[in-house]
PLY file of the C-alpha trace (Angstrom):
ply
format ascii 1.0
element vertex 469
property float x
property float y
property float z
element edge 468
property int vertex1
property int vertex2
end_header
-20.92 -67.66 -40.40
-19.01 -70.38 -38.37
-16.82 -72.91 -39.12
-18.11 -76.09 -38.48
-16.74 -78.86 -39.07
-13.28 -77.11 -39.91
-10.32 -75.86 -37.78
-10.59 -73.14 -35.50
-10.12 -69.19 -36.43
-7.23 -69.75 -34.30
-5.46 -72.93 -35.69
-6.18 -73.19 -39.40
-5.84 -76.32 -40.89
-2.97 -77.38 -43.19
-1.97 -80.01 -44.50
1.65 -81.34 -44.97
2.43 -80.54 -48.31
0.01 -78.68 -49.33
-0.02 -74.99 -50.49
-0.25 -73.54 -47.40
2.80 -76.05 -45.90
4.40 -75.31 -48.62
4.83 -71.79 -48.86
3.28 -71.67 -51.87
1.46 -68.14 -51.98
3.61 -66.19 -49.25
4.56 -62.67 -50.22
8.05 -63.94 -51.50
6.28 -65.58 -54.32
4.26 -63.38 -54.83
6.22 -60.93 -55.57
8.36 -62.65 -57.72
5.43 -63.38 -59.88
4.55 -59.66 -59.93
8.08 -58.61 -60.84
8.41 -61.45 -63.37
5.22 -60.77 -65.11
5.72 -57.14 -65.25
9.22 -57.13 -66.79
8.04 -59.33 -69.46
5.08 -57.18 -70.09
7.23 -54.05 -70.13
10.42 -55.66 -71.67
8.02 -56.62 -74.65
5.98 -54.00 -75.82
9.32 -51.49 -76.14
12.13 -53.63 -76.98
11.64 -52.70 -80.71
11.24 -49.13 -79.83
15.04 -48.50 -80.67
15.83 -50.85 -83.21
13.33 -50.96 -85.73
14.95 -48.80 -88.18
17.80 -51.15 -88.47
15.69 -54.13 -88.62
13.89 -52.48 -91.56
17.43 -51.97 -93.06
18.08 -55.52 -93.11
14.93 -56.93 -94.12
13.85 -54.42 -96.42
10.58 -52.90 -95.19
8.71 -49.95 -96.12
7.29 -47.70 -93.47
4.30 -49.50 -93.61
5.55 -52.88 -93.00
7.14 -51.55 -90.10
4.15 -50.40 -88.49
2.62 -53.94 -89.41
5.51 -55.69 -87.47
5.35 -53.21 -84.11
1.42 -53.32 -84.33
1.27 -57.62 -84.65
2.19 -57.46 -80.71
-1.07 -55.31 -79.59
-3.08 -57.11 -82.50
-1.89 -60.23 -80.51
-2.35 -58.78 -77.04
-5.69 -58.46 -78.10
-5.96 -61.95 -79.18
-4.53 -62.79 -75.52
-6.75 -61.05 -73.46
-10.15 -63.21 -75.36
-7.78 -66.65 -75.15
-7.28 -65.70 -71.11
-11.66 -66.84 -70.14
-11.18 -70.20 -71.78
-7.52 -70.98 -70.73
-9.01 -70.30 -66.95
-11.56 -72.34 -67.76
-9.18 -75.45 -68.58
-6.05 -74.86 -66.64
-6.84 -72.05 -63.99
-4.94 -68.72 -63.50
-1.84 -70.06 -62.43
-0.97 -72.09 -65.17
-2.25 -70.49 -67.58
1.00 -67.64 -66.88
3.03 -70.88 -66.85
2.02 -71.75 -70.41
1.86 -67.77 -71.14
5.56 -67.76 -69.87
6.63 -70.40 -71.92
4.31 -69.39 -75.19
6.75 -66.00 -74.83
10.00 -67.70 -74.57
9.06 -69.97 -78.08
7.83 -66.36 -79.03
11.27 -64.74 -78.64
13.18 -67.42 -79.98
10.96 -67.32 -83.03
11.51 -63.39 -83.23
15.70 -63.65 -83.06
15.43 -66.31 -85.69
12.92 -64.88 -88.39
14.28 -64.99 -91.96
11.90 -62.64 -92.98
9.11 -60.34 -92.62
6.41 -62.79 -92.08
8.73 -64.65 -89.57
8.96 -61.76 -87.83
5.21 -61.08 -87.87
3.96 -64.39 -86.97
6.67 -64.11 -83.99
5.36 -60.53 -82.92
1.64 -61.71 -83.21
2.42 -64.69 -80.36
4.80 -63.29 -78.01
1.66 -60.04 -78.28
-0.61 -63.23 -77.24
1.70 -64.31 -74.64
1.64 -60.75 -73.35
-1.90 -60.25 -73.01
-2.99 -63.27 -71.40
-0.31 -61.85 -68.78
-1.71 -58.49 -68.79
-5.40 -60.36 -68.18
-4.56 -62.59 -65.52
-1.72 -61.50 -63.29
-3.70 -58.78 -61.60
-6.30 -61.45 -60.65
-4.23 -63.51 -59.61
-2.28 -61.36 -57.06
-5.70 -59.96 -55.99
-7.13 -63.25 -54.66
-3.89 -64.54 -53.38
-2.91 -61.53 -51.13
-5.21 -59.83 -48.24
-7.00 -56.35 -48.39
-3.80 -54.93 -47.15
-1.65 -55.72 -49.36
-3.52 -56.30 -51.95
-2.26 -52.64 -53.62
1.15 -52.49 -53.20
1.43 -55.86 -54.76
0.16 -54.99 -57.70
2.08 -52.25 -57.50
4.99 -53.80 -57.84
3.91 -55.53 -61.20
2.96 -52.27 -62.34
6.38 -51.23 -61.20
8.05 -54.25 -62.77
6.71 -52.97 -65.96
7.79 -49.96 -65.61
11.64 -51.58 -65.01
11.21 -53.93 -68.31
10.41 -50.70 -70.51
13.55 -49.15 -69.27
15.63 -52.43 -69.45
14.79 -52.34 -73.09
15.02 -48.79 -74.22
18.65 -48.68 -72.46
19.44 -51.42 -74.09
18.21 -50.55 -77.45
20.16 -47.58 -77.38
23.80 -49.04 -76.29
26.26 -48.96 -78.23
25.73 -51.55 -81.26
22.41 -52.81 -80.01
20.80 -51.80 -83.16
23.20 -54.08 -85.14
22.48 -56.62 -82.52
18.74 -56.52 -82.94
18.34 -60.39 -83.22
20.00 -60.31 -79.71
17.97 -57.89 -77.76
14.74 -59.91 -78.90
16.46 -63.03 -77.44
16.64 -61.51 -74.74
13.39 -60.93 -74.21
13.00 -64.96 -73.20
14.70 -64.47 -70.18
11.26 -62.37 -67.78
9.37 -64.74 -69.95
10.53 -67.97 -68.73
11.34 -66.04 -65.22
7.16 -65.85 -65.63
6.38 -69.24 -66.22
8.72 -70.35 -63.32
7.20 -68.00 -61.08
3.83 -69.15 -61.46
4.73 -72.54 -60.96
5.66 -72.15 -57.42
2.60 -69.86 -55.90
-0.45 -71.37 -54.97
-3.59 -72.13 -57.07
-5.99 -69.70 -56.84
-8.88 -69.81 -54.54
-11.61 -69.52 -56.91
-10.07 -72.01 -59.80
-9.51 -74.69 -56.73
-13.41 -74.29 -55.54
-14.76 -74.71 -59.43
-13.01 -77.86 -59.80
-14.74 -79.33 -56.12
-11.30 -78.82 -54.14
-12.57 -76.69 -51.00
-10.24 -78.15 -48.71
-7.48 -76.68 -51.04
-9.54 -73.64 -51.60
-9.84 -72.68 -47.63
-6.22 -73.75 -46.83
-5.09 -71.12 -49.25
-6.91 -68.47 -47.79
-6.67 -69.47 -44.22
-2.54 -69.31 -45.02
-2.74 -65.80 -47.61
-5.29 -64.15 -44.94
-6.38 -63.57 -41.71
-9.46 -65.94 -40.09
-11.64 -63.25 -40.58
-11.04 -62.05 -44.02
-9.91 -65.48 -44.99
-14.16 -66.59 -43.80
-15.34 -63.59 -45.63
-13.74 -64.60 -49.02
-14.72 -68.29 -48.63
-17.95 -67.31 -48.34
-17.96 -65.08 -51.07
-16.22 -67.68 -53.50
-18.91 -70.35 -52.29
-21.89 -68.37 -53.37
-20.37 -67.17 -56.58
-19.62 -71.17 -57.39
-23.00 -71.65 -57.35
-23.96 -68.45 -60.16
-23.46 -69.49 -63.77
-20.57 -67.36 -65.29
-21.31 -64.21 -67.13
-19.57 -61.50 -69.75
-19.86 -58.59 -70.55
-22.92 -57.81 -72.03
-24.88 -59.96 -69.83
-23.16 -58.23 -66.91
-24.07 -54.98 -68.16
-27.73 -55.82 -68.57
-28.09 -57.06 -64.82
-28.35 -54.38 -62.89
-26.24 -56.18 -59.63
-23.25 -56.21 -62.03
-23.66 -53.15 -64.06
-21.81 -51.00 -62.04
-18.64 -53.31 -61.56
-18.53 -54.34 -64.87
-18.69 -50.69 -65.66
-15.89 -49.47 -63.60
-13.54 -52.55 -64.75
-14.47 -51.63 -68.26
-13.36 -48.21 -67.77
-10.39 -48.48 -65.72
-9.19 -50.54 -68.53
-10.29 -47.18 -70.99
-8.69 -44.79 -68.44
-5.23 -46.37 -68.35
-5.07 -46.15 -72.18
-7.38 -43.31 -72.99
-5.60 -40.77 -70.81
-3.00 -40.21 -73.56
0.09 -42.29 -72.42
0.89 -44.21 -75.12
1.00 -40.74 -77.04
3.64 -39.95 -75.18
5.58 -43.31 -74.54
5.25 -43.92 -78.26
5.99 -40.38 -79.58
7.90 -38.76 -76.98
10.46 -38.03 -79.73
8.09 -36.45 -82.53
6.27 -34.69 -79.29
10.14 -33.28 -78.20
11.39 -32.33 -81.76
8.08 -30.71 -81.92
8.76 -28.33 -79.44
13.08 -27.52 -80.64
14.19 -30.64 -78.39
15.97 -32.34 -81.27
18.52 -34.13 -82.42
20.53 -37.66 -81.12
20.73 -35.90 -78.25
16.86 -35.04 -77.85
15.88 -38.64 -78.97
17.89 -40.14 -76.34
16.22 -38.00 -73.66
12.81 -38.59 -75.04
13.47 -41.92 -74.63
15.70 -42.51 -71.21
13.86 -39.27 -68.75
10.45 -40.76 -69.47
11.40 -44.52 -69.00
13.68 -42.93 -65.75
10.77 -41.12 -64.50
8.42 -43.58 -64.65
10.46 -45.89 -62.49
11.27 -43.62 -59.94
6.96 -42.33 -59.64
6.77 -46.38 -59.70
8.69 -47.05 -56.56
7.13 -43.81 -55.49
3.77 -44.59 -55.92
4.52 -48.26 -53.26
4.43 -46.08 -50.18
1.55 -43.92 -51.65
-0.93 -47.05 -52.46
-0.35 -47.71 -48.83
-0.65 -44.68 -47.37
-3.66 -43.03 -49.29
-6.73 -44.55 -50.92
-7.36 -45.37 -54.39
-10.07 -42.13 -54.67
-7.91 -39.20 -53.87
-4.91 -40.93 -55.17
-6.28 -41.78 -58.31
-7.80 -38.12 -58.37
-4.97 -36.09 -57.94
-3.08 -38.29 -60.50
-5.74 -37.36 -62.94
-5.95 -33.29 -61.82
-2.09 -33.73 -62.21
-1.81 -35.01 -65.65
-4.84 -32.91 -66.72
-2.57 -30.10 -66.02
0.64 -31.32 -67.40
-1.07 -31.99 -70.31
-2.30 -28.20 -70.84
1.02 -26.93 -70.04
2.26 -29.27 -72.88
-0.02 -27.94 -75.39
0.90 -24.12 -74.08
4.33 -24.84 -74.56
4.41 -26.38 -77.88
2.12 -22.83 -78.86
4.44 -20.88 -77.33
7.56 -21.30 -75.73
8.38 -25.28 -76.65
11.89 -26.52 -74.91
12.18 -27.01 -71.46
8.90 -26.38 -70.45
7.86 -29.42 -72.71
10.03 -31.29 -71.15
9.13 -30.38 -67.83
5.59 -31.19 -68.60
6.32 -34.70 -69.80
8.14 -35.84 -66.98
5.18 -34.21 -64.94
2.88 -35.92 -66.55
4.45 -39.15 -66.44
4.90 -39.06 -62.72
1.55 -38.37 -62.31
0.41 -41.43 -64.61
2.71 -43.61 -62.66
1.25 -43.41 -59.49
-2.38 -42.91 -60.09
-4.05 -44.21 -63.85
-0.97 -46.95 -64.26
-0.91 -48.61 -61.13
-4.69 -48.00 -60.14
-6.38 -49.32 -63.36
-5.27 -52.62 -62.87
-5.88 -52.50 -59.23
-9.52 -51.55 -59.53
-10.10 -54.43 -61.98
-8.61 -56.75 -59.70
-11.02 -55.64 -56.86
-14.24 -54.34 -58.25
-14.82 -57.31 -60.33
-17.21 -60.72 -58.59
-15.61 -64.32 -58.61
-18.79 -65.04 -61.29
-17.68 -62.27 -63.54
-13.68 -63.59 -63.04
-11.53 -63.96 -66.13
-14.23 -63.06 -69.15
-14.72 -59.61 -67.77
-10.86 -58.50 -66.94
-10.03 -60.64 -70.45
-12.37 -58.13 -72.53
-11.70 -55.16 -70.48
-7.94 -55.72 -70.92
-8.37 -56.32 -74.95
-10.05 -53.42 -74.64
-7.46 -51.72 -73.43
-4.98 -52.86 -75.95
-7.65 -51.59 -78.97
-7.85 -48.42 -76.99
-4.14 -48.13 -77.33
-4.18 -49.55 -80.76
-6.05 -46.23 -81.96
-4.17 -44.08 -80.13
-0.75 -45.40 -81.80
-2.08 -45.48 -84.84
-4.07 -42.06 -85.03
-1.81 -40.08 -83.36
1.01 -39.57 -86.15
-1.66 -39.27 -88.76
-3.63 -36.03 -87.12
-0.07 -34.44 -85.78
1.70 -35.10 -89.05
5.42 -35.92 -89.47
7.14 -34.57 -88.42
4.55 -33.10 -85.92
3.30 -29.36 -86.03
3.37 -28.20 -82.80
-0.45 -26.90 -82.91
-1.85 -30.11 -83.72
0.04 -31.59 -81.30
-1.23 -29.36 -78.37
-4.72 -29.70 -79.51
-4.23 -33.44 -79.50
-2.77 -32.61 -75.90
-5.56 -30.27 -74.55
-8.43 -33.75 -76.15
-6.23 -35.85 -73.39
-6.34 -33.45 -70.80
-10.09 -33.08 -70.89
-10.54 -37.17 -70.96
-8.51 -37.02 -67.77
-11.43 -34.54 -66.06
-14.09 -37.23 -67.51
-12.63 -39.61 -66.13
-12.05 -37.57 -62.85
-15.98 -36.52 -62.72
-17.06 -40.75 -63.43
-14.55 -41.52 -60.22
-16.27 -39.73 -57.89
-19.72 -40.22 -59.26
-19.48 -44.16 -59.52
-16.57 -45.56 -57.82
-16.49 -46.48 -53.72
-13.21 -46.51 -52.28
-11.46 -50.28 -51.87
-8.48 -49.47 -50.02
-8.46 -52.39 -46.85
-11.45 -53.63 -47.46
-12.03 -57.34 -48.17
-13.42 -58.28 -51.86
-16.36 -59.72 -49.74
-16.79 -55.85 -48.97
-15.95 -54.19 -51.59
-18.97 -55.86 -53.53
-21.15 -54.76 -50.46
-19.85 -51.09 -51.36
-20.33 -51.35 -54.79
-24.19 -52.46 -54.34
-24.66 -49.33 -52.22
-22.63 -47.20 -54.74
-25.14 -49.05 -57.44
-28.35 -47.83 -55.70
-27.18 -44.36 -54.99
-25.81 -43.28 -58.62
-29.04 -43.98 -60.31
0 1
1 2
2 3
3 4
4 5
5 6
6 7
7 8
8 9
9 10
10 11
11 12
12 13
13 14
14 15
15 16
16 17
17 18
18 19
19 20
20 21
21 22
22 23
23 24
24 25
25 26
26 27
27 28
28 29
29 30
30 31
31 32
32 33
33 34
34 35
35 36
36 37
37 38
38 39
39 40
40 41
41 42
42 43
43 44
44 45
45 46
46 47
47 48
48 49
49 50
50 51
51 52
52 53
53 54
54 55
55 56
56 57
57 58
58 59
59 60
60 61
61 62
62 63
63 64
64 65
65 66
66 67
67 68
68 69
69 70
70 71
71 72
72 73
73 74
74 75
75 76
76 77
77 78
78 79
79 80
80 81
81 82
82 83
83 84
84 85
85 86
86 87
87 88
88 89
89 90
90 91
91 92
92 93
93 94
94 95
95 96
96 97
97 98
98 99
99 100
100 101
101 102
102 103
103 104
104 105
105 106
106 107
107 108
108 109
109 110
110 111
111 112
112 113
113 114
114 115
115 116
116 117
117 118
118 119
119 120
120 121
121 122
122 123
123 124
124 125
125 126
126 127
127 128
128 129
129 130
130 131
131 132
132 133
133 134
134 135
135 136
136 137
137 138
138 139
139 140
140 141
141 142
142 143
143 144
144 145
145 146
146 147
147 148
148 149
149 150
150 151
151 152
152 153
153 154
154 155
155 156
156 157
157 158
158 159
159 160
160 161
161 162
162 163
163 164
164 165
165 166
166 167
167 168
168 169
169 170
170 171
171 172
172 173
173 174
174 175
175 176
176 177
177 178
178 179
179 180
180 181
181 182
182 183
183 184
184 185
185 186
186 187
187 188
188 189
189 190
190 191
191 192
192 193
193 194
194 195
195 196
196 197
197 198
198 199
199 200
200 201
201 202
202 203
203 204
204 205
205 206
206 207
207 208
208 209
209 210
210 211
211 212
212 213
213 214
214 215
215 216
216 217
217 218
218 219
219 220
220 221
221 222
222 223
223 224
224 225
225 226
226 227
227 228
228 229
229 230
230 231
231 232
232 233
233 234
234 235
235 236
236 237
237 238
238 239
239 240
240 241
241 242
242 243
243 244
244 245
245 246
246 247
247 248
248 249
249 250
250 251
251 252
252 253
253 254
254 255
255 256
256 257
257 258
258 259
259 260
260 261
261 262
262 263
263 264
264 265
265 266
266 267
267 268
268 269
269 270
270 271
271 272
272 273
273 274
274 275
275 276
276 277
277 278
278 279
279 280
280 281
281 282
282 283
283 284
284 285
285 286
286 287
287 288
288 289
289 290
290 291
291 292
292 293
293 294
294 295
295 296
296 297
297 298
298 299
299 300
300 301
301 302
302 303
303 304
304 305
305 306
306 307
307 308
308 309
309 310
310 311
311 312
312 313
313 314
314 315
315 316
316 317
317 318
318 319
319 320
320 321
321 322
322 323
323 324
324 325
325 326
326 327
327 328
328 329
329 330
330 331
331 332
332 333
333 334
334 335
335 336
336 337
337 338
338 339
339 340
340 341
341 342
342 343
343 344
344 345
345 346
346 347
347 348
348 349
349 350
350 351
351 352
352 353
353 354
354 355
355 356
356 357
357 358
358 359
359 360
360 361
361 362
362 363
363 364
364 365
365 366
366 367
367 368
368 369
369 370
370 371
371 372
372 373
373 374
374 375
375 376
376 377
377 378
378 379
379 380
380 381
381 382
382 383
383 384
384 385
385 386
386 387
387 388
388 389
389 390
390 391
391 392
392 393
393 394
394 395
395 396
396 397
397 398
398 399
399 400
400 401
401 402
402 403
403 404
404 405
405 406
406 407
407 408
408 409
409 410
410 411
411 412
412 413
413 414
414 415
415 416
416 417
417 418
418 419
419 420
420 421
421 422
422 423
423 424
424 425
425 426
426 427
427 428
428 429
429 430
430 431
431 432
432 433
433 434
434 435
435 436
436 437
437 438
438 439
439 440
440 441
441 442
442 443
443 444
444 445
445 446
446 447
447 448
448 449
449 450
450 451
451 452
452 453
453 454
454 455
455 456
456 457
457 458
458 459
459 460
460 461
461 462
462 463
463 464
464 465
465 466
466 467
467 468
């Protein structure tokens, strides 16, 4: 379709001050969105991971009020991911992660300050909501404010990001003193929080929020400055026909058969990043290593630093990979990796335990970190129509925090504590055969994305859509 009435292919129009004038959008901010949000995200959900035992010291809970006060962050991630439809609703995507941001630094401050238990809770429970309207919205976000080519390795980077906060907080939690200092290192936690909300306040507003509120002008100078003429006409058009469909969720988008399939695949993404058995081994790498002779402070400290070191290295990694290779036979050979990592855990821990545990984890953690991590969020971003927006990735992402929910919870109860090393393979060899599921529904249901405009990639699915029934 032309563009009458507009500026050429050639000369897009911008006006002074606006976003595209501005730099508002460019890859710059971009990026510092995606790093901000993703250290926050990370820096969140493990900076209790080394300190809890001294916090129940000093406030005097039982094992079971621990768990409450670790689990109060997912119960509010949860929480997060339903608040993130109506918050896009009111204030759009962008400042919605402002208030998120600044939600999380109130959130921390609360935390460091808590007298008691139920300070601590109430704390955990909103910086958890804080988190997941992040974890709902960022991808999004970055998705419809970068082109088909870079649309990957952006997100990458916030997947990367998160990767970096995790580490930030488990070496942190295990200098010297930090455990004494636990007030501190939840403090510090503000700081990628209010780096979020800053961040946000600088790109541009998204595309889609600026066409539902009757700013095209805006909507069109954003893409004409975040794309090229012809994928920047492509998405226009695609935004302008989805303005005119009335929103839909979940169920409704399952029961139309045009959106089946991408609700599907954004729904199960979401299942695949948690179901795949990381937070089993993020979570328990210690009980998993002392179950196969790694013990001691020694052991624990490994547990904790190799994974968190490993995952940042397959992180930067997996940048060059999302640009080189496609999201099917990356995200494939991610999952045929950790499939087998995951056996050669369970053999070890029935046989020979040690080093070839070890070996395994940090296999299967590389794998994870450059195909299920990175990939599940940037499916979601891409599969998913402008009409479908922030209810669908909302509920897929809460989702996703349940899904982990159960596996943190279940996980200690069917291995036992301290963990018998059957139990725990079994447990092992259940994740490994979820990763071939998931493997067989890839190939079966979902079209490759990689450089292809959104516009397109909702042309693919349709065809997928036809063919898989």
């Amino acid at each position: 379709m032309g563009r009458t009435g507009r500026a050429s292919a050639a000369e897009p129009t911008r006006r002074p001050g606006g976003p595209a004038s501005s730099g508002r959008g460019g890859p710059g901010a971009l990026a510092a969105v995606a790093l901000s949000c993703g250290a926050f995200f990370g820096f969140s959900i493990s900076a209790m991971n080394q300190t809890i035992d001294r916090v129940g010291q000093e406030l005097s809970l039982s094992g079971l009020h621990q768990g409450i006060v670790v689990s109060a962050l997912i119960v509010g991630a949860v929480a997060g991911c339903l608040a993130a439809s109506p918050l896009t609703g009111w204030f759009g995507r962008r400042r919605a992660l402002v208030l998120a941001g600044a939600l999380g630094v109130a959130a921390c401050a609360l935390c460091a300050v808590a007298p008691d238990e139920m300070g601590l809770v109430a704390g955990r429970f909103l910086l958890g909501t804080a988190v997941g309207v992040t974890s709902a919205l960022t991808p999004v976000l970055l998705a419809e404010l970068t082109s088909a080519r870079s649309r990957g390795f952006t997100i990458t980077i916030y997947q990367l990001a998160l990767t970096m906060g995790v580490l930030a907080a488990l070496v942190l939690g295990v200098s010297r003193g930090a455990a004494d200092h636990w007030r501190l290192l939840l403090a510090a936690n503000a700081a990628p929080a209010a780096l979020q909300a800053l961040s946000a306040s600088l790109v541009a507003r998204a595309p889609g929020d600026l066409l539902a509120r009757g700013q095209d002008a805006a909507a069109r100078e954003v893409l004409d400055a975040t794309r090229g003429p012809e994928e920047a006409e492509a998405e226009y058009e695609r935004l302008l026909t989805a303005r005119d469909r009335p929103g839909t969720g979940v169920l409704r988008g399952l029961a139309d058969r045009a959106l089946r399939l991408p609700v599907a695949i954004a729904l199960g993404a979401a299942l695949m990043n948690a179901l795949v058995g990381i937070g089993a081994v993020v979570y328990y790498s210690t009980l998993v290593f002392a179950s196969a002779g790694v013990g001691g402070p020694s052991g624990a400290r490994l547990a904790s630093l190799s994974i968190g070191l490993m995952n940042v290295v397959a992180s930067v990694a997996a940048l060059g990979l999302i640009r080189r290779f496609g999201r099917r036979p990356l995200l494939a050979t991610g999952l045929v990796g950790m499939a087998v990592a995951l056996c050669a855990e369970a053999w070890s821990l029935l046989t020979a335990g040690g080093a070839v545990t070890v070996a395994a984890i940090l296999l299967y953690i590389a794998c994870f970190a450059f195909s299920a991590g990175p990939l599940a969020w940037v499916l979601l971003a891409e599969v998913l129509p402008q009409e479908l927006g922030a209810r669908v990735a909302g509920a897929a992402l809460a989702l996703n925090w349940a899904a982990n929910l159960l596996v943190v919870l279940l996980f200690p109860v069917v291995v036992g504590v301290p963990g018998e090393p059957a139990r725990v393979g079994l447990v092992f060899l259940a994740f490994a055969l979820l990763c071939l599921v998931f493997l067989v529904l890839l190939w079966r249901l979902v079209p490759e994305t990689k450089d292809r405009t959104l516009a397109d990639v909702q042309e693919a699915l349709r065809l997928r859509a036809r063919w898989a029934r």
